[in-house]
C-alpha positions in Angstrom: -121.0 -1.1 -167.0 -122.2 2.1 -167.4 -125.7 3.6 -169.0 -127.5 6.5 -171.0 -128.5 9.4 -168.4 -132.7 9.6 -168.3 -134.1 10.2 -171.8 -138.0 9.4 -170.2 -140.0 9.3 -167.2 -139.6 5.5 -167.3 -135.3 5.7 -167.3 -135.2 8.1 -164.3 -137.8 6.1 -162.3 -135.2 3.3 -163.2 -132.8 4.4 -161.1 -135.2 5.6 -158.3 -135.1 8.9 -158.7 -138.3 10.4 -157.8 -137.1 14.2 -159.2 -134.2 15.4 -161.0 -132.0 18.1 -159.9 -131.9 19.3 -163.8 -133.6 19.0 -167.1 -131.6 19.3 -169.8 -133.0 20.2 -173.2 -131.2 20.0 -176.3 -132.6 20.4 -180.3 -130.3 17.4 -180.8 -131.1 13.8 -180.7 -129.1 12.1 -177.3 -125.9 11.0 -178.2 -123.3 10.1 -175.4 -120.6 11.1 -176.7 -118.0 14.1 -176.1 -118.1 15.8 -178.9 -121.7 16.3 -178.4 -122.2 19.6 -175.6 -125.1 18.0 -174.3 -123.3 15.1 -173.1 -120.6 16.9 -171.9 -122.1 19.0 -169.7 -124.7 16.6 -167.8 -121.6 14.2 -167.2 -119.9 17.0 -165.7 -122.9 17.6 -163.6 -123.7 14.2 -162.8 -119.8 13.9 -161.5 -120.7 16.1 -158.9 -123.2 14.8 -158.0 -126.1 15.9 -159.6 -129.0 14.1 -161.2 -129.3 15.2 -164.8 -132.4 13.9 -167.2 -132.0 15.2 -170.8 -134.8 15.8 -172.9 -134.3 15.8 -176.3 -136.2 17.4 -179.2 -139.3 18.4 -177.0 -142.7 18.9 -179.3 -142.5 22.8 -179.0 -145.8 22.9 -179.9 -147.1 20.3 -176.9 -146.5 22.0 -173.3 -146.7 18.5 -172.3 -144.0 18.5 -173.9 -141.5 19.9 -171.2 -143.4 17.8 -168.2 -141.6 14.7 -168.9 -139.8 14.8 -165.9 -142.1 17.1 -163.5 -140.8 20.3 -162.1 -136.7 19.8 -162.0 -135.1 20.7 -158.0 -133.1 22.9 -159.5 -133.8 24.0 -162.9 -134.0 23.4 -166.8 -130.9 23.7 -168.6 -131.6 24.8 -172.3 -129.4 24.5 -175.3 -129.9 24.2 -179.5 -127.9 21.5 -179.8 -124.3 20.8 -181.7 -125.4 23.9 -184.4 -127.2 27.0 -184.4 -130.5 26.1 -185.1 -131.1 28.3 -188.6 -127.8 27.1 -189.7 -128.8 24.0 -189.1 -132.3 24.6 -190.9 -131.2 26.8 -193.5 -128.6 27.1 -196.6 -126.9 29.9 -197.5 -129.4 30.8 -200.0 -132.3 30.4 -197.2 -133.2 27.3 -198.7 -134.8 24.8 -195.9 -132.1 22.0 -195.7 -133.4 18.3 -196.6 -131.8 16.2 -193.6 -130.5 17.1 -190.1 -127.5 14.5 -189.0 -128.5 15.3 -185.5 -131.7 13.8 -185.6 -132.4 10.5 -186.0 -132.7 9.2 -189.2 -131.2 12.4 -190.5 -134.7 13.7 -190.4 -135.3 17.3 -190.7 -137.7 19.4 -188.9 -137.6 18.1 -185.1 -136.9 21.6 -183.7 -137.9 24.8 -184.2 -136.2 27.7 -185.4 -134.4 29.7 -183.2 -134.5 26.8 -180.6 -133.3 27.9 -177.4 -136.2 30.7 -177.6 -138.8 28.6 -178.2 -137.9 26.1 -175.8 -137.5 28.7 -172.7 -140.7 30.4 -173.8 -142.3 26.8 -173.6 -140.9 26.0 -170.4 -141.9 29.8 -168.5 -145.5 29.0 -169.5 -145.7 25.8 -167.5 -143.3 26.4 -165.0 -143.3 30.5 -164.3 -140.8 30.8 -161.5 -138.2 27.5 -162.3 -134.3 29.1 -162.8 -133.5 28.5 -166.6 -129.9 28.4 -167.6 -129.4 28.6 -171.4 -125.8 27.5 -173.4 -124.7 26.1 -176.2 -123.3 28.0 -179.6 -126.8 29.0 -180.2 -126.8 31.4 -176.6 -123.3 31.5 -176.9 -123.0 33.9 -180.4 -125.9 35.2 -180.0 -125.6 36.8 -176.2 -125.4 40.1 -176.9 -127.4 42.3 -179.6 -126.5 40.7 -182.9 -127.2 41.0 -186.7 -129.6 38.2 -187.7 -128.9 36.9 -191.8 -131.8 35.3 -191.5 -134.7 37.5 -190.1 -132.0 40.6 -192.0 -132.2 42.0 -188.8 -130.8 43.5 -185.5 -131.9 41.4 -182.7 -131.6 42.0 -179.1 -129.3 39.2 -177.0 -131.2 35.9 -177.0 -131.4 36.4 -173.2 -134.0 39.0 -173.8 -136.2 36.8 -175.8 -136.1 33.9 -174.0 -137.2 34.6 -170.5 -134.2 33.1 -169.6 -132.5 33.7 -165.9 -129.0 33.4 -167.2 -127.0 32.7 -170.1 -123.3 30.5 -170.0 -121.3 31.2 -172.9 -118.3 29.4 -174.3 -118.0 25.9 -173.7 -119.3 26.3 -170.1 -117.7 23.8 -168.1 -116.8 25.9 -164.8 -119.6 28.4 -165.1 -122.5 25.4 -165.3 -120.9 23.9 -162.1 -120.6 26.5 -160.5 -124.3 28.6 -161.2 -125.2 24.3 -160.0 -123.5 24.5 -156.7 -125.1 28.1 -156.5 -128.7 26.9 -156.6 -128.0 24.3 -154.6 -126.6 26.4 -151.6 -130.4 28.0 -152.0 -129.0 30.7 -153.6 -132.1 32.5 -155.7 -130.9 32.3 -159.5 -131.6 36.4 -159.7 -128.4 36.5 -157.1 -126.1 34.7 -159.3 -124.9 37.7 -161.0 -121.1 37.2 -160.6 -120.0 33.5 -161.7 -117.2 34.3 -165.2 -118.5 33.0 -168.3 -122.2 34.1 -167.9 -124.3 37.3 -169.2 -127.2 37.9 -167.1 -130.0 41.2 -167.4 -130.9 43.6 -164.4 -132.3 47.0 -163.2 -129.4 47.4 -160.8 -126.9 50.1 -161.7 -124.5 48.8 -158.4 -123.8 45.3 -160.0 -122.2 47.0 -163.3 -120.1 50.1 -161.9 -117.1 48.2 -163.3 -118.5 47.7 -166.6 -117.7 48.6 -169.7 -120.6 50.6 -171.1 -121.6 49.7 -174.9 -124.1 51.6 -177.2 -127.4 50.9 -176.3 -129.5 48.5 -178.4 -131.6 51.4 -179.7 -128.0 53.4 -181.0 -127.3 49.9 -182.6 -130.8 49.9 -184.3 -130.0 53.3 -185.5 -126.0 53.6 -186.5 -124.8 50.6 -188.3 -121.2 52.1 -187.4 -122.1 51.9 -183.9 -122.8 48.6 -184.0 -119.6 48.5 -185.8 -117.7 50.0 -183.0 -119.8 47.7 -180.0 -118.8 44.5 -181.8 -114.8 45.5 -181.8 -115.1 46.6 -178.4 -116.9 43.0 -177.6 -114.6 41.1 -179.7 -110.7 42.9 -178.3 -112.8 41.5 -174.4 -112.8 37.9 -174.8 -109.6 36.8 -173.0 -110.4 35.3 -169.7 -107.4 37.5 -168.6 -107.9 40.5 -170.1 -111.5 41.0 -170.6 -113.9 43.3 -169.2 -117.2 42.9 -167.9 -120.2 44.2 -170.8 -123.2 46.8 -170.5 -125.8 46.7 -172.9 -128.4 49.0 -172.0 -132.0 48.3 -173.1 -135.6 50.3 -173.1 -137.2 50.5 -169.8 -133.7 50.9 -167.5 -132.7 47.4 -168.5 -129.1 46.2 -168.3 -127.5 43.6 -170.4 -123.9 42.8 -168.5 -121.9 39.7 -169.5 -119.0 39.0 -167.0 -116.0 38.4 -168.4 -114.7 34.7 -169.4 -113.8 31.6 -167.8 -110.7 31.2 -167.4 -109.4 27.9 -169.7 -109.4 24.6 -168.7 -106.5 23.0 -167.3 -104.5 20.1 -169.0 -106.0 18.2 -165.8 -109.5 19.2 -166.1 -109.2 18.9 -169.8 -108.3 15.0 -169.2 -110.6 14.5 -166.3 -113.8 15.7 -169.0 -112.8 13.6 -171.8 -113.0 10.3 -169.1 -116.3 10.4 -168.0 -118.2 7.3 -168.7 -119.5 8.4 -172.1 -121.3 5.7 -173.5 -120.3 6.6 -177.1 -122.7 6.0 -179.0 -126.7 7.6 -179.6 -129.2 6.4 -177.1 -130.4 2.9 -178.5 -134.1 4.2 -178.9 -132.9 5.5 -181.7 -132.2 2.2 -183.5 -135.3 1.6 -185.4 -134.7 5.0 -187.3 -131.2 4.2 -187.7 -129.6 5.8 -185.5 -128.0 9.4 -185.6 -126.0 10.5 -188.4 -124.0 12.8 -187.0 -121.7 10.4 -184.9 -120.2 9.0 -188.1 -117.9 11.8 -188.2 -116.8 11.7 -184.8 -116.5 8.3 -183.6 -113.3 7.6 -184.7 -111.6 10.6 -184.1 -110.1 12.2 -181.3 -110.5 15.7 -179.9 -106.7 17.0 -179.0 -107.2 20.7 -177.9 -109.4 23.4 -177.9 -109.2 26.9 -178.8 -107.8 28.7 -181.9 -105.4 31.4 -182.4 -105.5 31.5 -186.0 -108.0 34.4 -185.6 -110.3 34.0 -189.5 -112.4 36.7 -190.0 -115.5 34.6 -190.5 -114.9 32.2 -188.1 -117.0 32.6 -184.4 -114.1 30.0 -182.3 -112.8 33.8 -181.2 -116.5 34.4 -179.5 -117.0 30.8 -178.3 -114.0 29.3 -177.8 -111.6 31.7 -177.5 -107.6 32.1 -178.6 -105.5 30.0 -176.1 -105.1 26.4 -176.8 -106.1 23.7 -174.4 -105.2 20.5 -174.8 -105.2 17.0 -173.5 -102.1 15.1 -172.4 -101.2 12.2 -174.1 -102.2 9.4 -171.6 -105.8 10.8 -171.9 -105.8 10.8 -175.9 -104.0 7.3 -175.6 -106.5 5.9 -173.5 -109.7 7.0 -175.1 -107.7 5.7 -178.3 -107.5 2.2 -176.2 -111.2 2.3 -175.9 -111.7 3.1 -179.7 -109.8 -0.2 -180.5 -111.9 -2.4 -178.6 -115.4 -1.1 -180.5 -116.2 -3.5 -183.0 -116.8 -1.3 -185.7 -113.5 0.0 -185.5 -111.2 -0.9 -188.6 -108.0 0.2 -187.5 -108.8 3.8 -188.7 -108.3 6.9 -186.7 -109.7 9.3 -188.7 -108.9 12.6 -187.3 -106.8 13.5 -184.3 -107.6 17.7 -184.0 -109.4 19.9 -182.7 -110.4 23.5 -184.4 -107.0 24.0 -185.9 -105.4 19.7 -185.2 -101.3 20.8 -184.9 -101.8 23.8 -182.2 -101.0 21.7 -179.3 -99.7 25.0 -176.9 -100.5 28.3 -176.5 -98.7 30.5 -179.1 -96.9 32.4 -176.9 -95.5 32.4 -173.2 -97.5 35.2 -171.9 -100.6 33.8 -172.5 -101.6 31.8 -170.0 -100.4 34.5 -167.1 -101.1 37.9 -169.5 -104.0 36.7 -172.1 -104.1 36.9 -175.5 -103.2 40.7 -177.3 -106.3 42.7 -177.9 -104.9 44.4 -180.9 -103.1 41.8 -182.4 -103.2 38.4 -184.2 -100.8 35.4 -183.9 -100.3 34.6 -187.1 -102.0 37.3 -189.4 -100.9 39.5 -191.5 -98.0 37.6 -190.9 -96.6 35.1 -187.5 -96.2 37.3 -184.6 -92.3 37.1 -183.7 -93.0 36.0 -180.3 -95.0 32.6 -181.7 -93.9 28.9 -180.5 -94.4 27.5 -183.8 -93.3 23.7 -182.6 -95.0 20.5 -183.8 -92.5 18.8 -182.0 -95.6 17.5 -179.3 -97.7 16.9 -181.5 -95.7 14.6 -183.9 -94.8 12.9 -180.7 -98.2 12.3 -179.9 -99.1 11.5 -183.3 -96.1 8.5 -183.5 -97.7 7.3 -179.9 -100.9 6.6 -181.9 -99.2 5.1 -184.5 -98.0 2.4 -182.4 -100.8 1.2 -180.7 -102.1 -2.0 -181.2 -105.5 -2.3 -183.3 -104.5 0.8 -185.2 -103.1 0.7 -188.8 -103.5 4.5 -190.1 -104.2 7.6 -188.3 -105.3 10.6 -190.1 -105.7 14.5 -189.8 -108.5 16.0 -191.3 -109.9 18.4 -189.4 -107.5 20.7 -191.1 -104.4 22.0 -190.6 -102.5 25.7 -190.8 -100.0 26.0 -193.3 -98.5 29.3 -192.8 -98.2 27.4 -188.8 -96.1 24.4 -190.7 -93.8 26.9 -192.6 -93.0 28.9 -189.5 -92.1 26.0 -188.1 -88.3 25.5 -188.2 -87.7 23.0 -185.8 -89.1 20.0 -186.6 -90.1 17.4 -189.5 -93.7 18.3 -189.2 -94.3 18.0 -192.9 -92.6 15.1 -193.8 -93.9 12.6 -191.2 -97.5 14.9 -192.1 -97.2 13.0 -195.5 -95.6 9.7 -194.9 -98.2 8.9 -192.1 -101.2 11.2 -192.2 -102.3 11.6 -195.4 -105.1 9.7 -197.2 -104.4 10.8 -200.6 -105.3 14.5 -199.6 -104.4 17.3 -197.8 -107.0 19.8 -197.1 -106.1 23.2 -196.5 -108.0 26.6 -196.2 -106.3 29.1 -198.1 -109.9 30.7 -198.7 -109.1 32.8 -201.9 -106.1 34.2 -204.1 -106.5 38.0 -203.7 -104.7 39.7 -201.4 -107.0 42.1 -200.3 -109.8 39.7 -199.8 -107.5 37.4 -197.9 -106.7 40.2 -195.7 -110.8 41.1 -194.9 -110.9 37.1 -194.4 -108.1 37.5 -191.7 -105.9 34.8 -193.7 -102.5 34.9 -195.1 -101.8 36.1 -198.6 -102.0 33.8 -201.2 -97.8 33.5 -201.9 -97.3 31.9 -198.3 -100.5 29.0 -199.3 -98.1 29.2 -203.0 -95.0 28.4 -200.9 -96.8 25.4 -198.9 -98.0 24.0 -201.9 -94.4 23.9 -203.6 -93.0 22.4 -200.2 -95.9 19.9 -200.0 -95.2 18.9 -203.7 -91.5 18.3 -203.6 -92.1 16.6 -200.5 -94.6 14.0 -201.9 -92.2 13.9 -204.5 -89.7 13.0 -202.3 -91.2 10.0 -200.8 -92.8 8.9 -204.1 -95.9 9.2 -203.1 -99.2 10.7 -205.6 -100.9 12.7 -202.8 -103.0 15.9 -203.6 -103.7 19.6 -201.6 -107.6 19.9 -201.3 -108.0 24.2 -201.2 -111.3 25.1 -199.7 -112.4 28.1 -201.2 -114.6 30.5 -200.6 -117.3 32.9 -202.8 -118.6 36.4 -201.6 -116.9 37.3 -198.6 -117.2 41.1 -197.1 -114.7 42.7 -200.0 -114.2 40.0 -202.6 -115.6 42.1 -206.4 -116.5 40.4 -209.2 -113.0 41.1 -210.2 -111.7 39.4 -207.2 -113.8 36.5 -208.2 -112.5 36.2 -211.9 -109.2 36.1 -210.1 -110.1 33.2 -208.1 -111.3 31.2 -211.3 -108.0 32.2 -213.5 -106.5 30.5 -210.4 -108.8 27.2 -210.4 -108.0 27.2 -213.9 -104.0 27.2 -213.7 -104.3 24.4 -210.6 -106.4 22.2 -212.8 -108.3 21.9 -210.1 -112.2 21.7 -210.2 -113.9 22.0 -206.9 -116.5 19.4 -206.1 -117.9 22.3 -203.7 -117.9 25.7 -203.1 -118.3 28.0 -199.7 -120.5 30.9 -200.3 -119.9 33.2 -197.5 -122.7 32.4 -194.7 -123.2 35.3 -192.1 -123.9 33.6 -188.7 -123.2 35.4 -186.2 -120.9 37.1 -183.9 -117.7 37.3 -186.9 -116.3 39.8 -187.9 -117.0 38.9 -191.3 -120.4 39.2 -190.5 -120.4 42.3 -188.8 -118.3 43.4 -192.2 -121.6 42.0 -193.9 -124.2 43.9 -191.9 -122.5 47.3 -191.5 -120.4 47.1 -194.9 -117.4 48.5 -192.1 -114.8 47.0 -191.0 -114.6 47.1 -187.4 -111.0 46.2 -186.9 -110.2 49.6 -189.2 -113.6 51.5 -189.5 -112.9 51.3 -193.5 -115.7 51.0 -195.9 -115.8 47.6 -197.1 -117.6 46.4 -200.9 -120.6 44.1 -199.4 -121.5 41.5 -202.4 -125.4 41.0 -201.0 -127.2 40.4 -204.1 -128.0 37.2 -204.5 -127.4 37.0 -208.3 -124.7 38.8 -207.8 -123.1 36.0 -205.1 -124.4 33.5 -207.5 -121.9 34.9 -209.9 -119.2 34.7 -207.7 -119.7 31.0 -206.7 -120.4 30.0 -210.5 -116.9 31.5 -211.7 -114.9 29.2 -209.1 -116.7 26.0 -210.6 -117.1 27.3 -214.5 -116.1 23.9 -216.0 -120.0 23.1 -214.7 -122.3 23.2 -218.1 -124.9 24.7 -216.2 -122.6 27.3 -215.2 -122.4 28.6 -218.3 -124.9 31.5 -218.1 -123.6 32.7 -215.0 -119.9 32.8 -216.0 -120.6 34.6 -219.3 -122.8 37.8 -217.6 -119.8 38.0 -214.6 -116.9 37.6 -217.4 -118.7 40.4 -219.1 -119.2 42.6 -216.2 -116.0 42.3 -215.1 -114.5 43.3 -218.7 -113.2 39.9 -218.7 -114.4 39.5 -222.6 -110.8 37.9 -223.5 -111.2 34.6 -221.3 -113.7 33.5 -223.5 -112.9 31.9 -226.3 -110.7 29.2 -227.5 -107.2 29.7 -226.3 -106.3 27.5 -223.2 -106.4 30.7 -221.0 -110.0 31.3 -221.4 -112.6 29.8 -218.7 -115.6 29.4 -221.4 -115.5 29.0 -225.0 -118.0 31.5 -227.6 -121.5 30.3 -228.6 -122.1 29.6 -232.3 -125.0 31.5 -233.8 -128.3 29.1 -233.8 -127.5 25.9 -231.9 -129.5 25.7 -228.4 -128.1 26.3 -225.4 -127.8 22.6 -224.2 -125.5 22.0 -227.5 -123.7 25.3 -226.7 -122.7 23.7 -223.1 -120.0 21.7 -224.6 -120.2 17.4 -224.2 -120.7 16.2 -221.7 -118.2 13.2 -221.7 -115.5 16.1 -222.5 -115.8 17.7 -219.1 -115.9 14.9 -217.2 -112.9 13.9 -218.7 -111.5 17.1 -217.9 -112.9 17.2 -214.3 -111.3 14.0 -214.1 -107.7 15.3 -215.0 -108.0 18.1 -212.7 -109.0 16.2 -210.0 -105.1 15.0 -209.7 -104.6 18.0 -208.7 -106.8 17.8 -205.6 -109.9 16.6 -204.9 -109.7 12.8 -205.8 -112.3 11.7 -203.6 -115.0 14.0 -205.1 -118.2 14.7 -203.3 -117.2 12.9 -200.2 -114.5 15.4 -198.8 -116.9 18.1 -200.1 -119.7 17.3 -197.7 -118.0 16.9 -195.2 -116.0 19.8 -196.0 -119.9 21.7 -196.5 -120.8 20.0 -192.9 -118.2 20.9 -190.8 -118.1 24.6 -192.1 
């Protein structure tokens, strides 16, 4: 029988250790499970060998705080957690959000903004010479200089502000072993300047003479467009195989240099990190508070590959994760499935089997794994590349090797899937067994918008390929009489999308019947090109001028359009119908999104009853989105 890694002082003396070799602190709550990094990456370290106590939402205010443990042999390990911290703190709008599902008791306000800084600035006080490795997505996107929504700022790599030794980005599996087995050799931490997957600083011209020189941070502060042209040139270097090592210079004859990445994990490696003894489950300390919110996603689920070639604009997997697939063999996916049975709480449900994108199970070409990825190309945008495997034939297999285990009675995808992937897929019957097996009275799909030319700033397909899909999914649920519906997440405000672009988008909500519960207003976290688009109104792929919608009535507009059946809409929809000289949608034929006011009645009259648009919400809910707010939030979470 296994047990939870140190959480205090107490656990570690426990099991007789009288120092551990790290400290690992994480802005999440301690949950043992591996689709939580923290857990992860201190079973990794602790199957070589190491002995890893994690310390979990430190009081940043105490530095008592950090001295749980004492000083660590080696050093402190230092990430946010699951989520960038201000995303996790913050809405769209900048509103503070009410709950974290990382903490326990979904209570918000257990870390600080900007974690990882905070944390290594607490740590240097108390310790001033201990080696600090930071990671995580929060290090990860925000390693080099990088536009800040929040602060609506520039800011310098978070390795500059965090008196931080070294920073692993990506998932950091081979670069955290190896900067361990560095320190423990003796190596100094200052030395480790050449281990892939890392960015480190320095005054030393001779350790960069390979390097690709960037703008410095002071051009980026002063030319948007250079900043522009230093993203690209980051983004077209993030194939392990391809990529170059990074300069950033800074004031003072400072260097930023990130080395270029680790390579990908084996299928071998990707098995062996998916059995370490996870416990499964949150750390039971937090029982009283009722445990950790976050889990309920994930524990019945299984994590298939890794990796994304489908290459949206506003999506950072291209920074973090990178393009070539990864995935897990089947005996490893079977077994942990084997495990899942035998929890009690386990229905006979398997609720997702995925990954970023659940049916790429290969990379999407031969080359890849020997050549990289292309720098200047995408797989599957503007349209499939003709050199992609577009093959479910794996994964179906997989998926029927679920199927038939005993203790499960449904498995289902819904970590999303791509379409325009299933219709360049010739080969197999993908989409049938997708709806006779896998479907829980929904689809959801990600066709983002309707027009064309936002689409194409959104790095997505144009909207008659999602058209197609949804004819072929139709006829097939017609086929095998069965009343399932597409669920289209849609999106508000991206880098190029008008007003006019918007109206579009609501003539098209209008014709599907469809009345989303829940609507994605563009978010600009960082390192996307959507939000470089965003912050430099450029497009770096093309250096074109782009229309930025930043004002925040403005993006309110935009959002209210897509759900104008809402009452409280009404306002809203009327001032964007009007500046878009869209006058002719309202009135009273069945074309028009809102109807006239009549002279003298008060606004609450004018918003129509009540019972009427339920009633009509409730019809165009067949369409999709029959399970209402449920799908939404989740839909809201895992964005």
């Amino acid at each position: 029988m296994g047990d939870f890694l140190p959480l205090c002082r107490k656990d570690m003396e426990k099991r007789g250790w009288e120092q551990p070799d790290f400290v690992y602190i994480t802005g999440d709550a301690y949950v043992d499970h591996p689709s939580f990094g923290t857990a992860i990456i201190s079973r990794l370290l602790e199957s070589r060998g190491y002995k890893v106590a994690i310390l979990s939402q430190p009081d940043w205010k105490d530095e008592t705080s950090v001295q749980e443990f004492g000083r660590p042999r080696l050093g402190f390990l230092v990430s946010s957690g699951n989520m960038d911290s201000m995303v996790n703190h913050y809405t769209v709008a900048k509103k503070r959000r009410k709950t974290d599902a990382y903490t326990p008791g979904g209570v918000m306000g257990r870390r600080p903004d900007y974690a990882v800084i905070v944390y290594c600035n607490l740590i240097r006080r108390v310790y001033k010479d201990v080696p600090i490795i930071i990671g995580g997505i929060e290090a990860s996107l925000r390693r080099m200089a990088h536009y800040d929504y929040w602060s609506d700022r520039l800011k310098r790599s978070v390795l500059m502000d965090s008196s931080a030794d070294l920073l692993c980005y990506g998932m950091g599996e081979h670069s955290t072993v190896e900067i361990a087995d560095c320190l423990a050799s003796g190596m100094s931490v200052k030395d480790i300047t050449f281990v892939r997957g890392t960015v480190f600083r320095t005054g030393r011209p001779e350790l960069f003479e390979d390097g690709l020189m960037l703008p410095s941070f002071e051009e980026l502060q002063q030319d948007k467009k250079k900043y522009a042209e230093s993203f690209y040139i980051q983004y077209r270097n993030t194939d392990p195989f391809s990529g170059k090592k990074l300069v950033e210079p800074y004031p003072n004859k400072q260097y930023l240099v990130q080395n270029p990445p680790a390579l990908p994990l084996t299928q071998m490696e990707m098995d062996d990190i998916y059995a370490l003894p996870y416990m499964r489950t949150w750390h039971p300390s937090y029982e009283k508070a009722g445990g950790v919110p976050a889990i309920e996603e994930v524990q019945f689920s299984l994590v298939n590959n890794r990796g994304c070639f489908g290459g949206c604009s506003f999506c950072a997997l291209t920074f973090h994760q990178g393009r070539i697939i990864q995935c897990r063999s089947h005996e490893s996916i079977l077994q942990e499935a084997e495990i899942m049975t035998r929890n009690p709480d386990f229905k006979g449900y398997i609720h997702d089997v995925g990954g970023p994108t659940a049916d790429f199970r290969h990379p999407a070409c031969e080359k890849q794994l020997k050549k990289g990825v292309c720098p200047d190309k995408q797989c599957l945008f503007p349209a499939p590349c003709r050199n992609l495997r577009a093959d479910h034939r794996d994964y179906l297999e997989l998926l029927r090797k679920l199927r038939k285990l005993p203790g499960v009675k449904k498995v289902f995808i819904r970590s999303g899937i791509r379409f325009d992937y299933v219709l360049a897929d010739m080969k197999s019957s993908f989409l049938e067994e997708l709806c006779r097996y896998h479907v829980s009275g929904q689809l959801k799909v990600a066709p983002e918008h309707v027009s064309d030319q936002v689409l194409k700033y959104m790095g997505k397909p144009s909207n008659q390929v999602y058209r197609r899909f949804a004819d072929r999914y139709r006829s097939m649920n017609e086929k095998l009489h069965k009343k399932q519906y597409l669920v289209p997440y849609l999106m508000s405000s991206h880098p190029g999308s008008t007003l006019k672009d918007a109206v579009e988008l609501a003539e098209a909500v209008r014709d599907m019947g469809y009345m989303p519960e829940q609507v994605q207003d563009f978010y600009p976290t960082p390192s996307t090109i959507s939000t470089c688009m965003y912050y430099t109104g450029l497009d770096p792929r093309t250096m074109e001028k782009v229309y930025i919608p930043r004002n925040p009535h403005e993006k309110a507009m935009q959002r209210a359009l897509v759900q104008y059946r809402n009452p409280d809409n009404y306002d809203l929809v009327k001032e964007a119908l009007i500046k878009a000289g869209r006058t002719d949608l309202i009135g009273f034929s069945p074309e028009c999104l809102i109807r006239p006011r009549k002279p003298g009645k008060s606004d609450q009259k004018q918003r129509g009853n009540k019972t009427k648009n339920r009633t009509g919400n409730r019809n165009g809910n067949k369409t999709g989105n029959k399970t209402g707010n449920k799908t939404g939030n989740r839909t809201g979470n895992k964005r």
